[in-house]
C-alpha positions in Angstrom: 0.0 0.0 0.0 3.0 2.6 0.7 4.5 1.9 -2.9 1.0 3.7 -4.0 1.4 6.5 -2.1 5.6 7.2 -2.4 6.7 9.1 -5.6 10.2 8.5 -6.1 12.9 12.4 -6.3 12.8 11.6 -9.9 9.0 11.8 -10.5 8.7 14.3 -8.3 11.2 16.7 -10.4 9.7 15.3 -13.8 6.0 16.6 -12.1 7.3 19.8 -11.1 8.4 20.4 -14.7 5.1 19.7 -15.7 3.5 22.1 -13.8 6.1 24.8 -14.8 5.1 23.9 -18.2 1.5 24.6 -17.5 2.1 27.8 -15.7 3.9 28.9 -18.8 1.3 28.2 -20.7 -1.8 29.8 -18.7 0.4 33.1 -19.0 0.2 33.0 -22.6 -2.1 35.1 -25.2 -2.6 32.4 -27.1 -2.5 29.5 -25.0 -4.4 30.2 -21.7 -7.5 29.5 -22.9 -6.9 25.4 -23.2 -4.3 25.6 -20.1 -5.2 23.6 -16.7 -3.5 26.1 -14.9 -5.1 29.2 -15.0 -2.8 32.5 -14.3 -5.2 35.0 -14.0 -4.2 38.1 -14.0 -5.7 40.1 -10.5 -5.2 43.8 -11.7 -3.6 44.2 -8.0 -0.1 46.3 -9.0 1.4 46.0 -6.0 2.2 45.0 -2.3 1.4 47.3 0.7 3.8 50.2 1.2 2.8 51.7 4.7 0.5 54.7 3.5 -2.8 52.9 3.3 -5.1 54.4 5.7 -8.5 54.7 7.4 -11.6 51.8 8.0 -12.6 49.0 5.6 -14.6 45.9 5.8 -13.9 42.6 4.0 -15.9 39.6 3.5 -13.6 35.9 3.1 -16.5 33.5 1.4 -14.0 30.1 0.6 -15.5 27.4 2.5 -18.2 25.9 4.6 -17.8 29.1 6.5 -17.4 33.4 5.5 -15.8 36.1 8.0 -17.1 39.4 8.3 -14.4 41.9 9.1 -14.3 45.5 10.1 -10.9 46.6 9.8 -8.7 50.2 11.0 -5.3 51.0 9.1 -3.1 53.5 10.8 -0.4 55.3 8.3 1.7 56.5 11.0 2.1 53.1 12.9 2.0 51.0 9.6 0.1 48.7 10.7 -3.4 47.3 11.5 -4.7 49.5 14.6 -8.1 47.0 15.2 -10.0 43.8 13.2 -12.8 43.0 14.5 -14.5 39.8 13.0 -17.5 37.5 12.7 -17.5 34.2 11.6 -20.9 33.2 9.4 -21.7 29.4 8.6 -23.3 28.5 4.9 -25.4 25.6 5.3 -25.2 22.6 2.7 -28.8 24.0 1.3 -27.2 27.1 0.6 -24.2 25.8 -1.3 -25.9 23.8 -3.5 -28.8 26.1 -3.8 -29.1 29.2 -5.8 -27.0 32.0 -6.3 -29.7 34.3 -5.2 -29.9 32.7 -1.8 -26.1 32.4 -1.5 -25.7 36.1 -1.6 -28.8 36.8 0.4 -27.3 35.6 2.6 -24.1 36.9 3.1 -26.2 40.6 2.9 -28.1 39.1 5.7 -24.6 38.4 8.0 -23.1 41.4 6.7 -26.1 43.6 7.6 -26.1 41.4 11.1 -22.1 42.6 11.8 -22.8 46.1 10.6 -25.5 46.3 13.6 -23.2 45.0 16.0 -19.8 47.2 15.0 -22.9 50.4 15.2 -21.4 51.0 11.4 -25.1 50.8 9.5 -25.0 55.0 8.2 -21.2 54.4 7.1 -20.2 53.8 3.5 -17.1 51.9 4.1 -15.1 50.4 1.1 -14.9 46.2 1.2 -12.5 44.2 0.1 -14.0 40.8 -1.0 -12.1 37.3 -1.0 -13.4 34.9 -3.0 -11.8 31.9 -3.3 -13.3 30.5 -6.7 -11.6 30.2 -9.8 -12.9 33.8 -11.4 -11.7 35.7 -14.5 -10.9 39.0 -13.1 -11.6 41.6 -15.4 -11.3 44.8 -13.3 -10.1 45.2 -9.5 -14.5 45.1 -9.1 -15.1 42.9 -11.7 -14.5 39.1 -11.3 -16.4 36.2 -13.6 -16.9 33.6 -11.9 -15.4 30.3 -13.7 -16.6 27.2 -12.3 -17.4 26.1 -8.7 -15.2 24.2 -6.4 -14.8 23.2 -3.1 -18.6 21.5 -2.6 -20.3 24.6 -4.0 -22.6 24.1 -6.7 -24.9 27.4 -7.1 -26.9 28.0 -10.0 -27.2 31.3 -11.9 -23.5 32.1 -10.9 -21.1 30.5 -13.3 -20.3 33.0 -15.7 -21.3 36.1 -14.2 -20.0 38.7 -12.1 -19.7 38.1 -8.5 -19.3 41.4 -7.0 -22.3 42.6 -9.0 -24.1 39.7 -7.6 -23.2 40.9 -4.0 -24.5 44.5 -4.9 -27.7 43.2 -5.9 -28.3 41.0 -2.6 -27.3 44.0 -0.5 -29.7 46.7 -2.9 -32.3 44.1 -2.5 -32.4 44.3 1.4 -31.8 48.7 1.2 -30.9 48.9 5.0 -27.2 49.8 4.2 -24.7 50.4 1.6 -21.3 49.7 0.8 -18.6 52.3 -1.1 -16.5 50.8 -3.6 -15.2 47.0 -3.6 -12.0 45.4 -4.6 -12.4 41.6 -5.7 -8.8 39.5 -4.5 -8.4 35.4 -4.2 -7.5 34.8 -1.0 -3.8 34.0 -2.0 -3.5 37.6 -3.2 -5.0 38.6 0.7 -2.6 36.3 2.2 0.3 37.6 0.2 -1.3 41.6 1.2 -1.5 40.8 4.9 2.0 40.0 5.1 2.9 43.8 3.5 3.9 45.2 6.9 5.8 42.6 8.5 8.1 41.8 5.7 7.8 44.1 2.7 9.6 41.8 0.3 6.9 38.7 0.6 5.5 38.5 -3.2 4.2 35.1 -2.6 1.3 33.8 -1.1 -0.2 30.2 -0.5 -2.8 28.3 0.7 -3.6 24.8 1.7 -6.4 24.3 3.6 -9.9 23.2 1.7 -8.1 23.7 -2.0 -4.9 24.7 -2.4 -3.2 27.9 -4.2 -0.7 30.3 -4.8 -0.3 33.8 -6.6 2.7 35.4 -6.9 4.1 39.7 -8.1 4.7 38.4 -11.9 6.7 40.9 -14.3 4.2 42.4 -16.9 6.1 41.7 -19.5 5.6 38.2 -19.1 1.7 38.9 -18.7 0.8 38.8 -22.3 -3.1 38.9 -21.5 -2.7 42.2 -20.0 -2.0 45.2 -22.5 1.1 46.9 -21.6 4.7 45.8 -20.1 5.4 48.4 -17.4 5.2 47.0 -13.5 4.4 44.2 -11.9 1.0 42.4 -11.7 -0.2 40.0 -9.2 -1.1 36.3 -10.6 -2.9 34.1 -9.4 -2.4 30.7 -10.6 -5.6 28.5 -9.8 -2.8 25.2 -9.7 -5.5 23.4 -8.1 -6.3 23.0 -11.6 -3.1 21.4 -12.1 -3.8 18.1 -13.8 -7.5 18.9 -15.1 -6.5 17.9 -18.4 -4.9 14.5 -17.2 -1.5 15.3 -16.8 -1.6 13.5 -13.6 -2.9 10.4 -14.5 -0.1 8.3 -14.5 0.6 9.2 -10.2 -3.4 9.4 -9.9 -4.0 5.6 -7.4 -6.9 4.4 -7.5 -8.5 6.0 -4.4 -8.0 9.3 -5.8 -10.4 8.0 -8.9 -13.0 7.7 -6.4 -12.9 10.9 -4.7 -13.0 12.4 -7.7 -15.8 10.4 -9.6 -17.9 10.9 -6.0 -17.3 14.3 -5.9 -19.4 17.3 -6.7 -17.5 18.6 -9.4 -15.5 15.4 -10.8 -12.5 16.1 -13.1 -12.2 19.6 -11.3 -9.4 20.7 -9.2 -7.4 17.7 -9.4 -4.2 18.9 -7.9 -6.5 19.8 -4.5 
């Protein structure tokens, strides 16, 4: 049973170039579109430099669970003054429900946390982490791609998400929200780290999924017009293997997680 589960220094370096091949490829103009590995571009230009300022609140939807923060940035101390936070559950009716009742119901928490932080009559600006393979169009503007994770929402795949947040909270007209910035909660791992160690340009995540984005030269960004700066990727490698370039370390057992799954063939690498 061990044999199944050891993968010798060799096929580990021979699957590691593999997936360097694939990250490549997902950067490319012409090839993205048919690579398992995503590299989508995040519009975010840069890392934290110590002059951010004032209150925000952020919403983290990823999992079986979503936080609600309210957050304070002090300039002159560079760093984060108070984060104050809620943790919401999503029940398994909700996740595989509609996308309507999803975001319902993260207005519902939101508007529940605002009461309780006495912020409902402030238009703070939100930073929102969804952790879903999305096509990011604009910092606000995020498509969502497919659904992993155990999620399976209708009316969702293919639209914008942060438009789809607006609605839910328009729909209940007891608050508001000012203007939102849409990041993978890679790119928020990688930003919280900005005044502890200014050099970090990486971030990761294995929990549920797993993922990493990384501060990628434009010029190597040839989905975005222009070459100037830096631009934060995030590379969706829990795609890694979609297209079955893992089949040959794949053991049995991992077939049947896969076929039993919610979204078979998706996310692979997880």
């Amino acid at each position: 049973m061990y044999i199944l589960f050891h993968l010798s220094q060799e096929k580990l370096k021979e699957v590691s170039a593999r997936l360097k091949r694939d990250l490549i490829r997902g950067l490319g103009k012409h090839s993205h579109h048919r690579a398992a590995v995503k590299m989508l571009p995040t519009f975010v230009r840069a890392t934290p430099d110590g002059t951010e300022n004032g209150d925000y609140l952020a919403l983290d939807l990823g999992g079986t669970n979503f936080r609600v923060l309210h957050v304070r940035v002090v300039e002159e101390q560079q760093r984060v003054l108070k984060m104050d936070s809620q943790i919401c559950a999503i029940p398994q009716e909700i996740m595989l429900g509609t996308g309507e009742q999803l975001f319902d119901h993260i207005a519902a928490c939101l508007s529940e946390f605002l009461d309780s932080q006495d912020l409902k009559g402030k238009t703070l600006p939100l930073g929102f982490t969804f952790s879903f393979p999305c096509e990011q169009k604009e910092i606000d503007k995020s498509i969502l791609i497919r659904w992993t994770k155990g999620f399976n929402c209708s009316g969702v795949e293919g639209r914008d998400v942060v438009q789809l947040l607006k609605e839910a909270i328009h729909r209940r007209g007891d608050y508001d929200i000012g203007s939102v910035a849409m990041v993978n909660d890679t790119v928020g791992t990688m930003m919280s780290c900005g005044y502890r160690d200014q050099s970090c340009e990486i971030g990761m995540i294995i929990g549920t999924g797993t993922n990493a984005c990384y501060m990628e030269e434009m010029k190597n960004v040839k989905r975005v017009e222009g070459e100037a700066g830096r631009m934060c990727i995030n590379t969706e490698w829990g795609g890694f293997g979609d297209d079955g370039s893992l089949r040959d370390i794949q053991t049995e057992f991992d077939v049947v997680v896969d076929q039993t799954s919610i979204n078979p063939g998706v996310h692979t690498y997880v």
